[in-house]
N, C-alpha and C positions, 0 to 999 in steps of 0.2 A: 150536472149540477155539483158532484162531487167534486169531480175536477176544479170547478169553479170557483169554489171555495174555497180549495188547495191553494189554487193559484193566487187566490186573494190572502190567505195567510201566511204564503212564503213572501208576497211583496208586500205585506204588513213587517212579517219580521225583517228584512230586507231595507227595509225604510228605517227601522229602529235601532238596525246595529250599524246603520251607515252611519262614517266620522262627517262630525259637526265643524267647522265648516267642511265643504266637499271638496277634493282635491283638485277641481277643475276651478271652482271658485278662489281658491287660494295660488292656484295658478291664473287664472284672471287677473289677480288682485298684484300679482308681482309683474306681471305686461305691463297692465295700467300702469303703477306708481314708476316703473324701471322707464316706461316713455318718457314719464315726466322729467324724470333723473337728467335722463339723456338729454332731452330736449334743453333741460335748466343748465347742463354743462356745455354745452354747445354754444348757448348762445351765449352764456358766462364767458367761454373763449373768445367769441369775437367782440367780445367787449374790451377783453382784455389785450388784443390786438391797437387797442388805440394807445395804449404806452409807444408804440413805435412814433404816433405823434408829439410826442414832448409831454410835461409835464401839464400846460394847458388842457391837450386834449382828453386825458387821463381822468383831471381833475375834473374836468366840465361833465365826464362822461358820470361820474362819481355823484355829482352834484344833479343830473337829469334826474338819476335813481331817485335821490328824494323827494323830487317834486314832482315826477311826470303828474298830469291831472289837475295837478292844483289849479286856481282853489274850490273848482269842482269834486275831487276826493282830495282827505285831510293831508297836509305836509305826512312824508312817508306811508301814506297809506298805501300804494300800491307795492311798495317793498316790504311791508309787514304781510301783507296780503299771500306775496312771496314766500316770507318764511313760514308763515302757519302751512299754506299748503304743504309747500317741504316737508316740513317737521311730520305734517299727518303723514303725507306718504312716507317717510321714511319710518316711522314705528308700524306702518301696515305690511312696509316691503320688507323689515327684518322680520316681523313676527310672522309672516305667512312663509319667510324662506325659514325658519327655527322650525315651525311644526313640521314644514314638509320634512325636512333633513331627520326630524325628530320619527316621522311615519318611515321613513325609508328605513332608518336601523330598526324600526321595531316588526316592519317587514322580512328583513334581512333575518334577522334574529342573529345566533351564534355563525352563522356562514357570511364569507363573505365572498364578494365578485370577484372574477380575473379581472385584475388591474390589467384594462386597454394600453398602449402607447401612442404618443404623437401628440401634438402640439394640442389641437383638439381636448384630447383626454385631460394630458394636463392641465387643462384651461379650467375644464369640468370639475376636478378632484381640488384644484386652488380657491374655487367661487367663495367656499364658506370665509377662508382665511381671508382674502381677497375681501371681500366686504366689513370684516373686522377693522384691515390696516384704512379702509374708507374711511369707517366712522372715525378711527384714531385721527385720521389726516383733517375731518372737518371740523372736529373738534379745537384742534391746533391752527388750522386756517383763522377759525373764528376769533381765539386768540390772541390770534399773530397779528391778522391784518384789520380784523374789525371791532375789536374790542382794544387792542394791542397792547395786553398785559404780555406778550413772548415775548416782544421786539427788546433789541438792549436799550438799558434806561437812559433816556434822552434822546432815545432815537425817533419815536414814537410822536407824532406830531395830531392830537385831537383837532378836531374841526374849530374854525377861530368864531368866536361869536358873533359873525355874520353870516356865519354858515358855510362858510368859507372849508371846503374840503381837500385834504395833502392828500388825497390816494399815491400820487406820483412817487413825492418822498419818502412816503411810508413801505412802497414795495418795493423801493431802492434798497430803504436802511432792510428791509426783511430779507433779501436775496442777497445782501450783500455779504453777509454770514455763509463763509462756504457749505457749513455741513445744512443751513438749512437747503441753501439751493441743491445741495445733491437730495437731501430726503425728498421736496416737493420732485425735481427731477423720477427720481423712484415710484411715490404714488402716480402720476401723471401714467406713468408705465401699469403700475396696477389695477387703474381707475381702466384704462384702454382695453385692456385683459380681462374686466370684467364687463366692461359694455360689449366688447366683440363677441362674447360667448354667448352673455346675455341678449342680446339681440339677435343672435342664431336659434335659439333653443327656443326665442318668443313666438317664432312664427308655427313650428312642430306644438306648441301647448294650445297656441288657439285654433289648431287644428288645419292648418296648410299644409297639403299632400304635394303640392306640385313640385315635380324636381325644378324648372325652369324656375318657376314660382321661389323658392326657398334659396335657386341659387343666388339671383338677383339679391334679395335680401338680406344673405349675410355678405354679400360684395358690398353692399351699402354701407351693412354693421363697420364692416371691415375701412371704410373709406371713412366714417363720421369717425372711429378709433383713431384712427393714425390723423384724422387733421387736428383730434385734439392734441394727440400727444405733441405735433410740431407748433401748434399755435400756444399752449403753455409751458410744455418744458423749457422751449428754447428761449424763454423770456431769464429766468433766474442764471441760462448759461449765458445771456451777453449781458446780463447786469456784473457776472464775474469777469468777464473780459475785458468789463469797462466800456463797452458798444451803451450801455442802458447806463445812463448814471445821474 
C-alpha cells in the first residue's frame, strides 16, 4: 500500500512538472502543419507550370482560383478558405518549432553538442534560419505577386473589372528584374532544404523505426524537393533568357 501511494505521488508530481504543451504534441503539431506546407507548395508548383502554356493558360488557371465552387461557395471562398488555413498552420508550425528550439537550449544549458558534419547536419543546424528566410520570401511573394506593391510601378497590372486576371504579365514584369529572379531562385533552394530535412525528421517524431520504412520516405522527401526546386526556379531563369516573356 505504501508503495502504492509512492507511486501515485511521483506520477502526480510527474504529471505537474511535465511542460505544457508536451513535446510529442508539439511535435505532432509541426508534422501536421509542415504536410500541409508541403502539400500547399506542391501543388502551388504545378500550377505554376501552366505559365509554360502562354499567358491564357496562366491566366485562366488565376482565374479558376477564384471561383472554383461558385456559386455553390461565395466568389473566392475557396482561396480564402486557403489562406486562413495557411495562416493558422503557419503561426502553429513557427510557434511549436520556437518552444521546441526554446526547450532544447534550456536542456542544453551552458554545454553544448559536437557540431556533426555532412550535408544532413547542415540541413539540421540551417532549419531555424531557413524558416525565418521563408517567412521573409512569403511575405515579399505576397507583395510582389498578389498584392503587387513590389512590382515596379507600372508594371503591376490589377485584375480589370470583369475580373479579368494578368497573373501571366505580372510574373513577367516580377522575374523580369534580375536580382528578384536570383533571390526567388535562392528561396526555392532554401524552401527544398527545409522540406527535405523536414520531411526526414517527420517520420522519426511520429515514431517510425523501420530502416526500409524511413528510407523510402526521405527518398520521397528528397524527390517532392528537387521537383520543386526545377518546376519553380527555372521559371524566373527563362523569363531572364527571354524563353518566358
Amino acid at each position: 500500500m505504501v508503495q502504492d501511494m509512492t507511486a501515485l505521488r511521483e506520477g502526480q508530481r510527474t504529471r505537474a512538472t511535465a511542460p505544457f504543451p508536451s513535446t510529442f504534441a508539439l511535435k505532432l503539431v509541426m508534422a501536421v502543419t509542415g504536410v500541409i506546407f508541403i502539400a500547399f507548395v506542391f501543388v502551388h508548383m504545378i500550377g505554376n507550370l501552366k505559365v509554360y502554356g502562354g499567358p491564357a493558360s496562366l491566366d485562366s488557371y488565376a482565374q479558376w482560383l477564384r471561383e472554383v465552387g461558385y456559386p455553390l461557395i461565395p466568389h473566392k471562398g475557396v482561396l480564402w478558405a486557403l489562406r486562413v488555413t495557411l495562416l493558422v498552420s503557419l503561426v502553429a508550425h513557427v510557434g511549436a518549432s520556437v518552444i521546441l528550439w526554446a526547450r532544447g537550449r534550456r536542456a542544453r544549458g551552458r554545454f553544448r553538442r559536437r557540431r556533426s558534419s555532412g550535408v544532413t547536419a547542415w540541413a539540421a543546424r540551417t532549419m531555424l534560419l531557413g524558416g525565418v528566410l521563408i517567412l521573409g520570401f512569403l511575405v515579399i511573394h505576397l507583395l510582389d505577386l498578389t498584392i503587387g506593391r513590389a512590382v515596379a510601378p507600372g508594371a503591376y497590372q490589377p485584375a480589370d473589372a470583369d475580373g479579368t486576371i494578368h497573373a501571366y504579365t505580372n510574373l513577367v514584369a516580377s522575374f523580369s528584374r534580375p536580382w528578384m529572379a536570383a533571390v526567388y531562385v535562392v528561396w526555392m533552394l532554401v524552401i527544398a532544404v527545409h522540406i527535405w530535412h523536414g520531411w526526414r525528421t517527420m517520420a522519426q517524431d511520429l515514431g517510425a523505426t523501420g530502416h526500409r520504412l524511413r528510407a523510402v520516405w526521405a527518398t520521397l522527401g528528397a524527390l517532392i524537393a528537387l521537383a520543386i526546386v526545377l518546376g519553380n526556379a527555372l521559371i524566373p531563369i527563362l523569363v531572364q533568357l527571354g524563353v518566358i516573356a
